[in-house]
Every structure is written in structure tokens, then in C-alpha cells.
N, C-alpha and C positions, 0 to 999 in steps of 0.2 A: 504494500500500500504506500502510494505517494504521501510528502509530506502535506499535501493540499490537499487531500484526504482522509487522510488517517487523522481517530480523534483527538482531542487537546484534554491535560491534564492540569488539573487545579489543585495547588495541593494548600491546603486552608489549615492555618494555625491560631489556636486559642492562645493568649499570652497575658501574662502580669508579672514583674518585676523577676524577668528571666534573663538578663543580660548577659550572664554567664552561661546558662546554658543555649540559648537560642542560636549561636552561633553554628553551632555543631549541626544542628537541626538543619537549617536552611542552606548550609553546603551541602548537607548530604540529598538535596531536593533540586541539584542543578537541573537536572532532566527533564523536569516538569517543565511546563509554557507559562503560568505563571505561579507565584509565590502570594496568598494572602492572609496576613497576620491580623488577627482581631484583635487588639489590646484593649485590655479592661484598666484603665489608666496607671499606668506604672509609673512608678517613680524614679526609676533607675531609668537608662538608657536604651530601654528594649528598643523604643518605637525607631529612634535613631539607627540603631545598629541594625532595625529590619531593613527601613527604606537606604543605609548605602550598600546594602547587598542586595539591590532591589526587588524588594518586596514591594506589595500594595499594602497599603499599613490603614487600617480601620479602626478610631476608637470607638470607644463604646462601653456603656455602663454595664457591671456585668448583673444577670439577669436569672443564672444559674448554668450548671454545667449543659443541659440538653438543649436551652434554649441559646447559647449563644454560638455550639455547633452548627444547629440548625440554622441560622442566620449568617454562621459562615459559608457552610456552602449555598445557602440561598443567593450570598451575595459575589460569591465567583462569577468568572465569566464564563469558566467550561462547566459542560454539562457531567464529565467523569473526574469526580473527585478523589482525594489520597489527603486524608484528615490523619494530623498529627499532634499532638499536645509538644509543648518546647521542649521537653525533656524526653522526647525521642526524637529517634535518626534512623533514617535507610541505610541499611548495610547493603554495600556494594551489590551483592549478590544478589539484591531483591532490589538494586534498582535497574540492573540486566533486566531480569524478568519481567520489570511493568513494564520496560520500557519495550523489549520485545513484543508483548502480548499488545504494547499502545499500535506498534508498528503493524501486528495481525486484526487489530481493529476491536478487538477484547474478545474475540470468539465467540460471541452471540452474549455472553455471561450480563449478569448484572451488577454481581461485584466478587469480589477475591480476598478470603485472607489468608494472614501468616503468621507465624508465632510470632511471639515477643521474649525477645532472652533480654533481662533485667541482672543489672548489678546492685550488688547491697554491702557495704559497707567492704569496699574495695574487691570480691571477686563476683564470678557470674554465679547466677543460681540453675540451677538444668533440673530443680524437682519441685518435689511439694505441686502447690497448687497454682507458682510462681511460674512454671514452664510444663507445658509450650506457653502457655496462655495464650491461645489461638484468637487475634484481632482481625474483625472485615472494617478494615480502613478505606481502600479503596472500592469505588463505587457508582455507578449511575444515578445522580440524582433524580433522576426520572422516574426512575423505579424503588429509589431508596429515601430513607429518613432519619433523624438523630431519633432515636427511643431511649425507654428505659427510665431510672426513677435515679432523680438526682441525691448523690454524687455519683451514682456507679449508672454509666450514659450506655448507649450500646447501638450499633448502627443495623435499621431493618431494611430489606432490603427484599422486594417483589420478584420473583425470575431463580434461573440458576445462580450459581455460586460456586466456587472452586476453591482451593487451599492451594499455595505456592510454598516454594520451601527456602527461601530467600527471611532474613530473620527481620525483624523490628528492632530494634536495640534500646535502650532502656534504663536511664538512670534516674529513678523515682525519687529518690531521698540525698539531700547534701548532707545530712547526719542522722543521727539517732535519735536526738532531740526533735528533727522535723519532722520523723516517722512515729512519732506519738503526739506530737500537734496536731499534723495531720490526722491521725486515729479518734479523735478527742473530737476534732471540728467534724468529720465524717458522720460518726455517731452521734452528734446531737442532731445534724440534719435526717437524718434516718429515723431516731425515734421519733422523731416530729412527725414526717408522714407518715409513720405507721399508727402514729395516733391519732393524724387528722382523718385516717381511713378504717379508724374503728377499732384497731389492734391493741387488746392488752399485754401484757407481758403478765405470766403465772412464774410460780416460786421454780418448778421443772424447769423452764428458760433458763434460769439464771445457774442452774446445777449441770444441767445437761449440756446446754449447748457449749459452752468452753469446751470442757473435755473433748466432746464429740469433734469440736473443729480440728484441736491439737491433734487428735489422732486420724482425723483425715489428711493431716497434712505432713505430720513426722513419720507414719506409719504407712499406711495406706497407697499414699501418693508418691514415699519414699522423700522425703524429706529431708531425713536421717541422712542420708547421704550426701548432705551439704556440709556434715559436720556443724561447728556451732552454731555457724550463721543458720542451720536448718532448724536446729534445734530454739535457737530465737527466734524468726518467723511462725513459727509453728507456735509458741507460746504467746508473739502476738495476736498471731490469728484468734486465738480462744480470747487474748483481751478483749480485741475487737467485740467479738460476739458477747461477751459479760457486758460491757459496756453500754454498747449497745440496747437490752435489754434490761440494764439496768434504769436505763437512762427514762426507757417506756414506763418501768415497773415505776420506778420515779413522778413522772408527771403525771400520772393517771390519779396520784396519791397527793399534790399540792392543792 
């Protein structure tokens, strides 16, 4: 397929005070036709550092994680999207592959994922519940949409779909300290909707689910195999879910 023919790639980025990491992100996106970062007003240098690697730079109030996706690709200019948060990157080998597949015209599909291999706290993680962690990023807007229940967004998508074997890459946390901010700020958004949609939290929640996570994820998922860093994910993870349900059993009682 000629380049006057074959479709164009928009690869749309959410961002707030990412300056450090955003670099990394939008070199690994040369391939694409254009670059558009939505920024929720930063106060560092993101917007700068997007527009002299030119990007399309958008601010914008943020408004929550699913609806300001959606208003990302809404507001591209191609119709096949490649949505990335600043704290990912295409790894080489999966930007062959899109870009391959842009040049075959996407094969009738509607959209494509791939795993996401994440680092934590200096090496990669390959278990638990952390990997693959299979993301459809790229996509038909036509046929696709931001879903899912804010903070945890999920992209749906009408038609076929296919899996590529090109990775996502993945640096979620600058420390340890921000992986329990983040933990803290996730979980009060969570119990909120589950309480504005009727959900209480019973005493069982609060015993059961921990465990049950940690051993979905040290055990089960093989975790363990990460050595400590598996062994603390895994122990997150059951915070998460305490917390979490804590947090319901909490407000239902103020």
C-alpha cells in the first residue's frame, strides 16, 4: 500500500507534570503521522518539551481518566489510534509491527494488543499479575471507545482484534513512596463508585479479599518468581484490595 493510501496513525497522550518521563515516550512514537498530548495543566515543562518534539499539545482541565482519553482520540486527526499514558514507550519491536501492519492497511482488524512489561523498582517484572498485562492500545476509532470505570480505563473496541508480540514498556512508579500515593488516591476513587452504585463492603471483604489477591499473584500467577520485588507486589496487591474495601466499609458507616 502507497503512502497516499495507507492509513494514518495518531498516537494520543494523556499528561500532567511528566517532564521526565515524556521524553522517552514521544521518541519512541516517531512512526506515527502525528503526536497529541492532552495536558491537564502541568506545572513543570511537559507542554514545552511536547511541542519542541512536535507534538500537538492540548490543555485541558482534567475531567477523569476515561473521559479525557476519550476526548483524546476524539480530538486527533486520524481515525486509527495508538493511546499511551507518558510513562510508556514502544519498544522497537512493536513499532516494526504497527508500523508494518499501518503499511498492510491493519488487515481488516479493528484494533491490536500487546503486553506491557513494567519495571518496578529498578528490574522488569515477567509475573504475577504485572505480565503480560495484555493492553489494546491501538485502534479504530470508528469502531472503538475509552470504557471502563475510573481509575482502571480500558479501551472497547467493535470488530476483530488480534494480539502482536512487540512489548509496551512500562515505568509506572518513580519510587515507592509514589506506589502507595498512588494506591491511597486509586482506592478512595473506587470506593466512591462502588458506593454511589449501591455496593457495600461486609466484614468477608475485608478478611478474604487481601489474602485471596496475594495468593493470586505470588502463587498462582507465579509471582514468586520475581523474588522480593514479587513478593512486595503481591503484598500490595492484597493492600490494595483491604483498602479499598475498607475504605467502602468506611463511608457507608459516617
Amino acid at each position: 500500500m502507497d503512502s497516499a493510501t495507507r492509513p494514518a496513525i495518531s498516537a494520543c497522550i494523556v499528561a500532567r507534570d511528566e517532564e521526565d518521563r515524556l521524553p522517552a515516550c514521544l521518541d519512541s512514537l516517531a512512526f506515527c503521522d502525528e503526536i497529541l498530548v492532552v495536558d491537564s495543566h502541568s506545572r513543570d515543562r511537559t507542554r514545552e518539551l511536547a511541542a519542541a518534539r512536535g507534538a500537538r499539545v492540548v490543555e485541558r482541565d482534567w475531567p477523569g481518566h476515561v473521559a479525557q482519553k476519550e476526548f483524546a482520540i476524539r480530538t486527533a486527526r486520524h481515525d486509527w489510534v495508538l493511546c499511551l499514558d507518558a510513562d510508556e514507550r514502544v519498544s522497537p519491536a512493536l513499532a516494526g509491527e504497527i508500523a508494518r501492519l499501518r503499511d498492510g492497511g491493519f488487515d481488516g482488524c479493528a484494533g491490536y494488543a500487546f503486553p506491557r512489561r513494567s519495571r518496578y523498582l529498578g528490574r522488569e517484572i515477567r509475573h504475577g499479575t504485572w505480565y503480560p498485562d495484555w493492553k489494546l492500545r491501538l485502534f479504530d476509532r470508528r469502531r472503538g471507545r475509552w470504557g471502563g470505570r475510573d481509575p482502571h480505563d480500558r479501551v472497547e473496541v467493535e470488530g476483530t482484534t488480534r494480539r502482536l508480540a512487540g512489548e509496551l514498556l512500562h515505568e509506572p512508579y518513580r519510587s515507592f513512596a509514589e506506589h502507595l500515593a498512588t494506591i491511597d488516591r486509586y482506592t478512595t476513587i473506587m470506593a466512591e463508585q462502588l458506593f454511589a452504585d449501591g455496593r457495600r463492603a461486609r466484614a468477608h471483604d475485608l478478611l478474604l479479599r487481601p489474602p485471596l489477591r496475594f495468593l493470586d499473584f505470588y502463587l498462582w500467577r507465579r509471582g514468586c518468581l520475581d523474588g522480593w520485588r514479587g513478593f512486595l507486589l503481591a503484598g500490595l496487591a492484597a493492600h490494595y484490595a483491604w483498602l479499598k474495601y475498607a475504605k467502602l466499609y468506611a463511608r457507608a458507616r459516617e
